[in-house]
N, C-alpha and C positions, 0 to 999 in steps of 0.2 A: 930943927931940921925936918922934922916929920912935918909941920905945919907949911913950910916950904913946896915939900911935897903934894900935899892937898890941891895947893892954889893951882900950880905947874897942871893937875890934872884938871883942876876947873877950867885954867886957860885952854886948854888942849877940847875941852867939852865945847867953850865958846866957839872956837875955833870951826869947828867939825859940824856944830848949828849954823855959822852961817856959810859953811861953805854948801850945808844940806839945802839953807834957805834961796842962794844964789843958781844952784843948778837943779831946781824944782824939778822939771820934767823926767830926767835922768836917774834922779833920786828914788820917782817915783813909778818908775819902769821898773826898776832893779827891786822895790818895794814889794810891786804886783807880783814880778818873777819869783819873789823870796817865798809870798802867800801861795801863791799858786802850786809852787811846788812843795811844800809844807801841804798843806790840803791833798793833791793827792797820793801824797804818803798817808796820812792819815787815813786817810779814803779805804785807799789799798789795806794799811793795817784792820779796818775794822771790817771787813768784807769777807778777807782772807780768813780772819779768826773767829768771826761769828759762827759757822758751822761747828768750829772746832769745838768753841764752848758749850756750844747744846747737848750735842756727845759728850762731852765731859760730864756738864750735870746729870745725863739722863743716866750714861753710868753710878752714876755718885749716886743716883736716888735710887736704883734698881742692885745698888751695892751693900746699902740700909735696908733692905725687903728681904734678902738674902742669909741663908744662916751661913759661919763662917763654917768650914773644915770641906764642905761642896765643893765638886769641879765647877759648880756654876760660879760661885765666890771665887773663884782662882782665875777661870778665864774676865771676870768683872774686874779682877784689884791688877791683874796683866793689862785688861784694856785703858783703865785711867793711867797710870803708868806710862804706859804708851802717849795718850794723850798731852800726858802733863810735858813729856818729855817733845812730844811736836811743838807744843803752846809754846815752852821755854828758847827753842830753837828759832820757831819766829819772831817770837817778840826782839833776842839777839838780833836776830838780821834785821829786823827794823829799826832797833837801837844805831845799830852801827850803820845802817842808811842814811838813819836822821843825821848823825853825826856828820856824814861825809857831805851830804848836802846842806849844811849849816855851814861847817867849813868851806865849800863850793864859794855859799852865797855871802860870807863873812868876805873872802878874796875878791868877789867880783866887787863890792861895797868899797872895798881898798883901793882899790886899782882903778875902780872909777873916779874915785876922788882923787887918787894923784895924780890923774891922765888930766883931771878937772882944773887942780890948781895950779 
């Protein structure tokens, strides 16, 4: 039964290659559209987070120079904290951007292909 299974999906992969192969240009619009917006997420993600990291290190290193029981140590281990806690925050929302534009570009890849065959 399971080996049954296999084939059904191989046919299903053959299938979906040449409907890819038949509607070249289409495919390859919906392709660029998929990079393009993949890229500036990306883009976005490391622009946005860059600053943040630097602050973070520089905390982190001027946290290590530090003797602990100081108000200076207290506002330093508050400010990574802080940090860690924006970094975590965005990287979420870029998690769940990617995701919804994945699934965006998964739907339109669907839906061209049925409107195709």
């Amino acid at each position: 039964m399971e080996l049954y299974t296999h084939f059904g999906f191989v046919a299903i992969l053959r299938e979906s290659l040449k409907n890819f192969l038949k509607h070249g240009k289409l495919m390859a619009s919906i392709t660029l559209l998929i990079l393009s917006l993949h890229s500036l997420l990306f883009l976005a993600n490391t622009f946005s987070i860059k600053p943040l990291l630097k602050d973070l290190i520089t905390n982190a290193a001027f946290l290590q120079l530090t003797t602990p029981g100081t108000s200076e140590f207290a506002k330093l281990v508050t400010a990574v904290r802080h940090d860690i806690q924006v970094f975590a925050g965005l990287e979420w929302i870029f998690i769940v951007t990617t995701y919804v534009t994945s699934l965006f570009c998964a739907a339109t890849t669907i839906l061209a292909s049925g409107v195709t065959h």
